[in-house]
NUDOMAR-998652 format. One record per residue: x negated, y, z of N, C-alpha, C in turn; residue in one letter. Coordinates in steps of 0.001 Angstrom, whole numbers, plus 524288, in hexadecimal, padded with zeros to 5 digits. Atoms other than C-alpha are relative to their C-alpha. Example, Ala and Ser with C-alpha at 12.3 -4.5 7.8 and 13.67 -1.06 7.14 Angstrom:
7FC867FB5A800007CFF47EE6C81E787FC7C804B080000A 803347FB5A7FFC47CA9A7FBDC81BE48030280442802DAS 
! end
This chain:
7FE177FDEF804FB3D87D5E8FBD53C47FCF77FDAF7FB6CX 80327801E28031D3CDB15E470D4C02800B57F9647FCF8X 7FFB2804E8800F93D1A35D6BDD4D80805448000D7FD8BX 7FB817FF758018B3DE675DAE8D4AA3800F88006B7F90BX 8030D7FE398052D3D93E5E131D3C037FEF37FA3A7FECCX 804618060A802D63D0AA5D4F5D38E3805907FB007FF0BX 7FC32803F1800FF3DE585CB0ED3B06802F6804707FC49X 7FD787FE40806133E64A5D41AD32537FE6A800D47FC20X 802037FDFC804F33DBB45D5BED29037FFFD7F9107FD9EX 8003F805A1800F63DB8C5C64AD28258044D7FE297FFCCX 7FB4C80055802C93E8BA5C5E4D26068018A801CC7FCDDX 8012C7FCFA8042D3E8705CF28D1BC27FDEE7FCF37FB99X 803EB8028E804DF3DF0C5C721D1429803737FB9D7FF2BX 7FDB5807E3802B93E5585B80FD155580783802F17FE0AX 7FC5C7FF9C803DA3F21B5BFDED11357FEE9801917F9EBX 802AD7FE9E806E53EB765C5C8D046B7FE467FBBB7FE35X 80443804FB803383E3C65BA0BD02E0804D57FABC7FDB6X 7F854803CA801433F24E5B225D03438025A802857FAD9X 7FD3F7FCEF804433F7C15BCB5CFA077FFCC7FED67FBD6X 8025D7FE6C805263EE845BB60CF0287FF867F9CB7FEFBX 7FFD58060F800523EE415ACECCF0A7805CC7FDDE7FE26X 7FAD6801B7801983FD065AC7ECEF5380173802EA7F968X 7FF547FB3D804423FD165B683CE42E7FA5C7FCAF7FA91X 803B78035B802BE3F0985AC31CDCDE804457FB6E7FF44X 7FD0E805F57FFE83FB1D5A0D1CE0F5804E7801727FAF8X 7FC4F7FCCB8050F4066E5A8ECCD83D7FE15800667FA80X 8031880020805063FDDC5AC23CCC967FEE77FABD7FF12X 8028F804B4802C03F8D659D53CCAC78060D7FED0800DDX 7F8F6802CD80005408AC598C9CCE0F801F3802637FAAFX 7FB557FDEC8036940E4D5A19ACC3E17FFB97FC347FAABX 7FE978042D8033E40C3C597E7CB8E1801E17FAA1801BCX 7FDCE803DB7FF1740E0E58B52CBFF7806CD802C5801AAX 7FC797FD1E7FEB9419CB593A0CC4D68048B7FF857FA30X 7FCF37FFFA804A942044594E6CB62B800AB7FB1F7FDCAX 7FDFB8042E8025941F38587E5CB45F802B77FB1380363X 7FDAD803657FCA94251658307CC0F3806D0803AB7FF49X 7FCBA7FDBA80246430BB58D4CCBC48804E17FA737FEC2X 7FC768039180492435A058281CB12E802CC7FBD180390X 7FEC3804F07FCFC435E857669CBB808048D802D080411X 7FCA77FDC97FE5143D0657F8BCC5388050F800527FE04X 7F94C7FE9A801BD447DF583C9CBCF1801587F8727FEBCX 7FDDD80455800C2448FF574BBCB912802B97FD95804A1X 7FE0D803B77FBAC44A6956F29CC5F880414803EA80534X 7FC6A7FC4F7FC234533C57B15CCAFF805187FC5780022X 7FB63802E88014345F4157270CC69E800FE7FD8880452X 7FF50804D77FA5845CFF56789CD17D7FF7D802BD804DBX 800BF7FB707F96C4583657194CDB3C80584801C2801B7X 7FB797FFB47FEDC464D55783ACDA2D804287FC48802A2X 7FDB0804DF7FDC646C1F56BC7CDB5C7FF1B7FDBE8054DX 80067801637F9EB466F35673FCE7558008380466802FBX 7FFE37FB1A7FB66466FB574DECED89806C3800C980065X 7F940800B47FEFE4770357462CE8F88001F7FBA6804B3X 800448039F7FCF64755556652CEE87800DD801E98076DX 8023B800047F95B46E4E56A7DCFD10804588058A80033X 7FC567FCED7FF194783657639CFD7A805AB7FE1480138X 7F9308030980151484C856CEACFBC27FDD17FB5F8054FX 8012B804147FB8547ED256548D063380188800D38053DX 7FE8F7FBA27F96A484A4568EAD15137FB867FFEF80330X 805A67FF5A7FCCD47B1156D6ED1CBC8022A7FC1580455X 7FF4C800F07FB2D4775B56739D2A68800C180265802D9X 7FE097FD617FBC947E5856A96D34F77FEF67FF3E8043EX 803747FFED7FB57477FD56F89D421D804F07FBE3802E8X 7FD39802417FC48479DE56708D4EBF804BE80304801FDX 7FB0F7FCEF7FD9A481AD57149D551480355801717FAB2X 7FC267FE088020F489A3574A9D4A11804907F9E17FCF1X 7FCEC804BA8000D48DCA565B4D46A5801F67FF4F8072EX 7FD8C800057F95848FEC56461D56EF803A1804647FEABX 7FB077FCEB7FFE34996A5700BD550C803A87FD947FD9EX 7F9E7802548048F4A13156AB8D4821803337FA14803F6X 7FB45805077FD7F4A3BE55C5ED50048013C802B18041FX 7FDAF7FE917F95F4A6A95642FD5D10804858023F7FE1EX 7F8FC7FE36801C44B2D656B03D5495802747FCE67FD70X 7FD8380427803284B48655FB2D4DB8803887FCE880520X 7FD6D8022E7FBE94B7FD5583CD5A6A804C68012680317X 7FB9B7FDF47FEFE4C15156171D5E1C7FF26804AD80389X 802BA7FD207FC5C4BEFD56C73D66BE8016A7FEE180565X 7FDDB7FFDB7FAB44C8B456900D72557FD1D7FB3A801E2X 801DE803417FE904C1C855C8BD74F17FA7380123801A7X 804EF7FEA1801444B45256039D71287FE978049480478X 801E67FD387FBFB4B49156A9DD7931800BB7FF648066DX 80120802BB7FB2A4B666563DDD86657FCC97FC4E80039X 8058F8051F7FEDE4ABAC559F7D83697FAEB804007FF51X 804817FB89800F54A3D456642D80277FEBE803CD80665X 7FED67FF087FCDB4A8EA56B02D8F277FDCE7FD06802C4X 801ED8059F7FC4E4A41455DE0D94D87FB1B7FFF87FF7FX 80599800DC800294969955DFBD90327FCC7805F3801ECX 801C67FC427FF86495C256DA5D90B77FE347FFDA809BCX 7FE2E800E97FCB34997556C78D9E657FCB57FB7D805ABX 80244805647FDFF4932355E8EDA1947FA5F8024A7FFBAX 805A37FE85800244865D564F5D9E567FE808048F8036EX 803087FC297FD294851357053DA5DB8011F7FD4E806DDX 7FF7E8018D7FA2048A52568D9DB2DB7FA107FBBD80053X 80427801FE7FFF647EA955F2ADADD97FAEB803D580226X 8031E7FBEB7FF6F4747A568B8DACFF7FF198027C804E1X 802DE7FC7F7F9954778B5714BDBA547FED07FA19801DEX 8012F8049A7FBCB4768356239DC0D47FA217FF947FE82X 8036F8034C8013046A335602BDB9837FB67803E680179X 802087F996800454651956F87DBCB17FF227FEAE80694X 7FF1F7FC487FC674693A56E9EDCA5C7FD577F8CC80392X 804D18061C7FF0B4625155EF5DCBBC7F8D78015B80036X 806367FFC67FF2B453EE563B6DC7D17FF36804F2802EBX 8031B7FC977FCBE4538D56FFADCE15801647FDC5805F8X 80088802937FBBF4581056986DDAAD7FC277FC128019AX 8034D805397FF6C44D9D55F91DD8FC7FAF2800CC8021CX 804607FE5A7FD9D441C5560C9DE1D97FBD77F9EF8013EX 80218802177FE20435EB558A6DE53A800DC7FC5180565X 7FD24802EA7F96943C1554E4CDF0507FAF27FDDE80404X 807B9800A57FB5242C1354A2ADF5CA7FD11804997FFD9X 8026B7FB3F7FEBC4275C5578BDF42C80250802338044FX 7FCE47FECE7FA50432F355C06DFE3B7FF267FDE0804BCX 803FE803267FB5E430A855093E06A87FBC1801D680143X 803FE7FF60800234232F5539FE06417FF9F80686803D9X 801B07FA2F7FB7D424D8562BCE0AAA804B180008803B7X 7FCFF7FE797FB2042F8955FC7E14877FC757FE37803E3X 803BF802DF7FBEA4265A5574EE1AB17FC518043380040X 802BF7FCCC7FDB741BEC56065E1AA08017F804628036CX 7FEC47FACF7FD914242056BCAE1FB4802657FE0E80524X 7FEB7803387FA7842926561BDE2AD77FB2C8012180284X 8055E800007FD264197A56089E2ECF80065805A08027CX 803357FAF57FDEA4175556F7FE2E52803D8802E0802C7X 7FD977FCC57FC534252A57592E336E8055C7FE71801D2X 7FA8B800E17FE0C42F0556CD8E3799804517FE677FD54X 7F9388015B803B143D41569B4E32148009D806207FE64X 7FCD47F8CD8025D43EF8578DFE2F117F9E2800857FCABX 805927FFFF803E64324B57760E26D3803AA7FCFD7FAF5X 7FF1E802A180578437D356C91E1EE5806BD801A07FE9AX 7FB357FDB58009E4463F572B5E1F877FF42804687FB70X 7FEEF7FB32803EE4407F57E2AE18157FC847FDF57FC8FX 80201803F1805A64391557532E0DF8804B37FFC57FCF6X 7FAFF80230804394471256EFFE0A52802D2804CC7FEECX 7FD137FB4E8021644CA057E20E0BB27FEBA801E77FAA2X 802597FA29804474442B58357E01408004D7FC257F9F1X 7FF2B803128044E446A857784DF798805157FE167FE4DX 7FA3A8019A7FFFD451A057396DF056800457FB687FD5EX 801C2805A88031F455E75672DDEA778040A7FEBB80616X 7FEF8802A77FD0F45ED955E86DF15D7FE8C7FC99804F9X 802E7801EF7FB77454BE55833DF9237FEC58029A80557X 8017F7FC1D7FBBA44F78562A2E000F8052E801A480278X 7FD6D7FFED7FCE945CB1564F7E052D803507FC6A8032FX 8011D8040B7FE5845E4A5595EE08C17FCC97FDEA80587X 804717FF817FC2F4520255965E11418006E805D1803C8X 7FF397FBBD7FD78456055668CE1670805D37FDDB80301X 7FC35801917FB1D464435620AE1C307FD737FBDE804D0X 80147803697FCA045D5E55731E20AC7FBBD800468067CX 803897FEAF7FA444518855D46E28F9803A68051F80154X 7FDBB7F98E7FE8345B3A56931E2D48803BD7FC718033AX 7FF028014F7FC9145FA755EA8E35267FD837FB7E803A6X 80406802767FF5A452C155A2CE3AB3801837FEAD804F0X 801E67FE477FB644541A55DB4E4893804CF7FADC8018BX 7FC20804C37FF7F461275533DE48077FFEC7FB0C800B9X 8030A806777FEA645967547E5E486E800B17FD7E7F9EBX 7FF2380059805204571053F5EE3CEF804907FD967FD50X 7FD36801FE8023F4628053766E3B6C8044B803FB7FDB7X 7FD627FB9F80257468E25455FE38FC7FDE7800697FAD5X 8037C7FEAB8058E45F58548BDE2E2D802027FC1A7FC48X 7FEB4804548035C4623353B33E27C4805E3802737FD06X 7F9FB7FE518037C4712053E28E26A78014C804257FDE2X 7FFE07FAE98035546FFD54C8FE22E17FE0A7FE907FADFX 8035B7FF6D8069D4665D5482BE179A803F77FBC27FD1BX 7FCF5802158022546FED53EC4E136580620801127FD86X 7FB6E7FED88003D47C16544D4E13E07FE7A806517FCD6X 802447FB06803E94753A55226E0D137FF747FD437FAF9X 80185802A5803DB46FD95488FE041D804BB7FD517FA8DX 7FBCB7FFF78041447E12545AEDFEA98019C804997FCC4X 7FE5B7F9647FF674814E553CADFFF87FD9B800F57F8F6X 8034B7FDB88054F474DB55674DF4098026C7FB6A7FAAEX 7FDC68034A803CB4792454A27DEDE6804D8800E67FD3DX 7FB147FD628029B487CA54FF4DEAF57FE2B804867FC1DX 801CB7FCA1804234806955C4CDE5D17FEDF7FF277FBF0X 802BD801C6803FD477CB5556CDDDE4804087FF107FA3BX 7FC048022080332483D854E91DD720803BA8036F7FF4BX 7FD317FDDB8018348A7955966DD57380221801A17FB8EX 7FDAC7FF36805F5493A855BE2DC8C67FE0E7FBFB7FB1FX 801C5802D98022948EFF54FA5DC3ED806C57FCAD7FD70X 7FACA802BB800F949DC554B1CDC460800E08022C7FA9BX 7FE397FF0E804E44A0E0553FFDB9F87FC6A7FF727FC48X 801328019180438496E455164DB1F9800737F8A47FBCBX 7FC2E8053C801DE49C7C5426BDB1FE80419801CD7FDACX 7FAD080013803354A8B25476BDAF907FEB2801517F95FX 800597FCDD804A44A52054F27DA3907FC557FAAB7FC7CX 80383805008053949CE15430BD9E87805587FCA57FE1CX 7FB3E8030A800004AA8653AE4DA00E80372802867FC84X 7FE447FBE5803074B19154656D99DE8007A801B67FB0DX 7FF6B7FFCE8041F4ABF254796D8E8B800857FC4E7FA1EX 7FE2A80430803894AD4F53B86D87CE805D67FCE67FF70X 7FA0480053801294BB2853A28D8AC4803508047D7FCE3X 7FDAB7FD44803534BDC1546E5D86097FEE57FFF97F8E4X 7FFDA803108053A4B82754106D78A9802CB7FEC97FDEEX 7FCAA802E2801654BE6E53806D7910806A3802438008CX 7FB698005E7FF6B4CB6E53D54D7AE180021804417FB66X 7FEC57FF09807A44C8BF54661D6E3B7FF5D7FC5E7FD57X 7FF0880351802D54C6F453AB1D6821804BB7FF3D7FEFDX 7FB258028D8010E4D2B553508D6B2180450804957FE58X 7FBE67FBC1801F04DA7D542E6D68F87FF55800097F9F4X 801FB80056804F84D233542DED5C60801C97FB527FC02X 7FDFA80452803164D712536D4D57E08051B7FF397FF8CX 7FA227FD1C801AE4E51E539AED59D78006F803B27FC6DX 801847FD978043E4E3BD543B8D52717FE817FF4F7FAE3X 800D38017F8059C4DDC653DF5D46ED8057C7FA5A7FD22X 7FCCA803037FFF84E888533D1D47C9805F3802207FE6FX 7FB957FD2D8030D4F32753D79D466880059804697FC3EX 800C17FFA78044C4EC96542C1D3B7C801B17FBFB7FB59X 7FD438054B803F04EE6D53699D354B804657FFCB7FFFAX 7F9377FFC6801604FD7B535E5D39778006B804217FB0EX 7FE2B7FBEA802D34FE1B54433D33067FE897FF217FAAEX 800938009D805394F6D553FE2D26A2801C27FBCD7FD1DX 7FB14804FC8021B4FFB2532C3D25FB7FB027FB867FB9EX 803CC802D0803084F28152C8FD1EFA7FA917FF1780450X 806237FFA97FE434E4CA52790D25107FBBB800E27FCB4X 806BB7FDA5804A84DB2D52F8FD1E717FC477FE858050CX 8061D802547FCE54CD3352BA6D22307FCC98067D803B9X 802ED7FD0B7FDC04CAEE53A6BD231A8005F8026B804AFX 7FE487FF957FC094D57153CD2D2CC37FE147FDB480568X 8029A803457FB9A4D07B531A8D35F87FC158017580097X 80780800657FDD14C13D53410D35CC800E1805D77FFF3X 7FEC27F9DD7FDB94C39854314D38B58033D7FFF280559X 7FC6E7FF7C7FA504CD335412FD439C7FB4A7FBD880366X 8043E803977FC7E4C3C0534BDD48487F9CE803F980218X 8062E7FD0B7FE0D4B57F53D49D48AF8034F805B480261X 7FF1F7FDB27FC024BCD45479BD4ECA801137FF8A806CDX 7FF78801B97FC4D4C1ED54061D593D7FAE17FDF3802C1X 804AC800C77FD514B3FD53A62D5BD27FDEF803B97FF5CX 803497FD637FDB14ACDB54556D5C2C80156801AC807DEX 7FF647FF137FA6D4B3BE547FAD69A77FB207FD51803B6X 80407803517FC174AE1053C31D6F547FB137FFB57FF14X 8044A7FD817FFE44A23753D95D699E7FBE4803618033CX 802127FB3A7FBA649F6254A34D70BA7FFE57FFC7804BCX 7FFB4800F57FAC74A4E2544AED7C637FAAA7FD4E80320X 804508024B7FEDE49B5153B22D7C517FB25801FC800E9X 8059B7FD2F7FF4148E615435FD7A3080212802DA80430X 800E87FD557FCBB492D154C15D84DE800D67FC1C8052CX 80096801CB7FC2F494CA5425AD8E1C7FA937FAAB801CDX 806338026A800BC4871853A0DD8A1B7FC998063B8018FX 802F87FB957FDDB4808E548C4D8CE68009480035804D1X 800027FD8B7F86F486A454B64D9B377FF8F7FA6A801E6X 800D3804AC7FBA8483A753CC4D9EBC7FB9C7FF4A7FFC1X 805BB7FFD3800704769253E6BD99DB7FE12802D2804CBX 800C77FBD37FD644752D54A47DA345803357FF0980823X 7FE2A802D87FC0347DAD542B2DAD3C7FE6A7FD7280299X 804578036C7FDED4743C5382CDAF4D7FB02801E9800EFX 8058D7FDCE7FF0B4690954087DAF98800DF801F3803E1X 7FD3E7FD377FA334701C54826DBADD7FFFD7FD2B8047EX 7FE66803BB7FD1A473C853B08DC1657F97B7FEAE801E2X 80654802BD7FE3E4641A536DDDC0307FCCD804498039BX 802827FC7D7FC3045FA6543D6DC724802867FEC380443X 7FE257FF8E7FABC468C254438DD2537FF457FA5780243X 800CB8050B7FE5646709534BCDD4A17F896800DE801C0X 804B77FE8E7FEAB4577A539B3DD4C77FE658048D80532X 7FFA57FD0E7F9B545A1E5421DDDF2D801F27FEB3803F5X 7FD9B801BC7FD2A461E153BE1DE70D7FD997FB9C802C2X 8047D804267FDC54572F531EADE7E67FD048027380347X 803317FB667FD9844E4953CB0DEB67801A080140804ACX 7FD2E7FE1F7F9E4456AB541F3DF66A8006D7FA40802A1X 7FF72802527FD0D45823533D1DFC607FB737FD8F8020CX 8040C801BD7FF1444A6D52FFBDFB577FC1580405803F7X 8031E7FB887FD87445DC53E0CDFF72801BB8009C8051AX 7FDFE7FEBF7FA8D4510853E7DE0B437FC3F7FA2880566X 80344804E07FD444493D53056E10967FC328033C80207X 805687FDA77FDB943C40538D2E1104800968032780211X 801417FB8F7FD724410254406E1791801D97FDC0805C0X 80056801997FAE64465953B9FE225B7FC6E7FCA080260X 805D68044F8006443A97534D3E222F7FC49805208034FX 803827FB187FFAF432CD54327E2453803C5803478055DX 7FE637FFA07FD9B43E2054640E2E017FEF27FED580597X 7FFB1803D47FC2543C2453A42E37017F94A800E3801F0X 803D77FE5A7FECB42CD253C84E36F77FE5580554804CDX 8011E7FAF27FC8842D7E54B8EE3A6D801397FE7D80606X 7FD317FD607FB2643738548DAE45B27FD167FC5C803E9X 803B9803C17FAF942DD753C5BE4B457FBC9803DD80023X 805B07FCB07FEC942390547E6E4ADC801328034380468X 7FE847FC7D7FE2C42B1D55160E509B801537FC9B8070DX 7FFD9804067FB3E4300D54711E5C397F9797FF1D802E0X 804ED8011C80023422DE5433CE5D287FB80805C180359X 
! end
């Protein structure tokens, strides 16, 4: 409490001591004060003026609220299927890109404890290594020793023919996110070209080529493609990044399926042995 007292009493003071300092700053201002008055009212004239000026001026307009005006400018029936393609194209991106790293496991750390759990308990040692992990690999290495006792040229073709099996997963719904890259730059383009009919039989109807008629019907029509374009430069961005994981795994699983028949062929000359 005490310490409590002593900081509010020291705040107490540097506000009085401010007070009285601002209230010394007032008293010595009030004459320079009456004679900054005269210059004031002189130069109110131009002040005004530019404040009419910066008032008559259009403000800037936020990103999202210029992205709205060209998205109704473009048209809505168009606009809103290229808005469908990217909405769309992105979340099928995303679960692929969600459902890539959490599947993604250490491929020489696994090796590493199947082999050890081979030493200490067998194929049902390293069976429940690959049970308790997930990730394409490890199941992988689990069809494959779950048919140990088959001899190895079994093991080989199980891990190979599983090994397509994860590979289809992997690539899964990747089609449509091609399509939807393909998709949306034709549907651009085909408000363009509706867009430009359109401005064309404006012109029939106004029987004259005004400049304003044409360049209004023209930037409407391109904004289509426009949009088409950025949404299909976004999902190919996200396309190829997709393509570079699963090509990184797929390495993984063929380099990792070598070492487990490698760790296979060992155990079973032990076990023979």
């Amino acid at each position: 409490m005490k310490k409590v007292f002593a900081s509010l009493t020291i705040v107490a003071a540097l506000i009085f001591g401010m007070s009285m300092n601002v209230v010394a700053q007032e008293a010595e201002a009030a004459p320079a004060a009456q004679q900054e008055t005269v210059a004031q009212e002189e130069a109110a004239a131009p002040a005004e003026e530019a404040v009419v000026e910066e008032e008559a001026a259009p403000a800037e307009e936020s990103f999202h609220k210029a992205l709205k005006t060209k998205f109704i400018e473009g048209g809505a029936g168009f606009m809103s299927t290229v808005a469908f393609c990217l909405i769309f194209g992105l979340a099928l991106a995303i679960e692929r890109i969600l459902y890539l790293n959490l599947n993604s496991v250490d491929s020489k750390k696994l090796l590493a404890d199947v082999d050890a759990a081979f030493d200490k308990g067998g194929v049902d040692a390293a069976l429940e290594v690959c049970r308790n992990t997930r990730g394409p690999i490890a199941s992988i290495f689990y069809q494959g020793l779950s048919r140990y006792n088959e001899g190895i040229d079994v093991v080989e073709k199980s891990v190979a023919s599983y090994g397509s099996v994860q590979l289809g997963l992997l690539e899964k719904n990747l089609s449509w996110i091609s399509l939807f890259i393909a998709l949306a730059p034709m549907l651009g383009f085909m408000g363009t070209v509706v867009g430009m009919i359109q401005a064309f039989d404006m012109i029939q109807q106004a029987g004259d080529i005004s400049a304003t008629i044409v360049a209004g019907g023209i930037k409407v029509a391109l904004l289509t493609t426009l949009f088409g374009l950025i949404v299909a430069i976004i999902l190919q961005i996200f396309y190829n990044y997709i393509l570079s994981k699963i090509d990184n795994t797929v390495n993984e699983m063929e380099d990792t399926s070598i070492s487990l028949l490698d760790i296979v062929v060992k155990h079973s000359k032990t076990t023979n042995n």
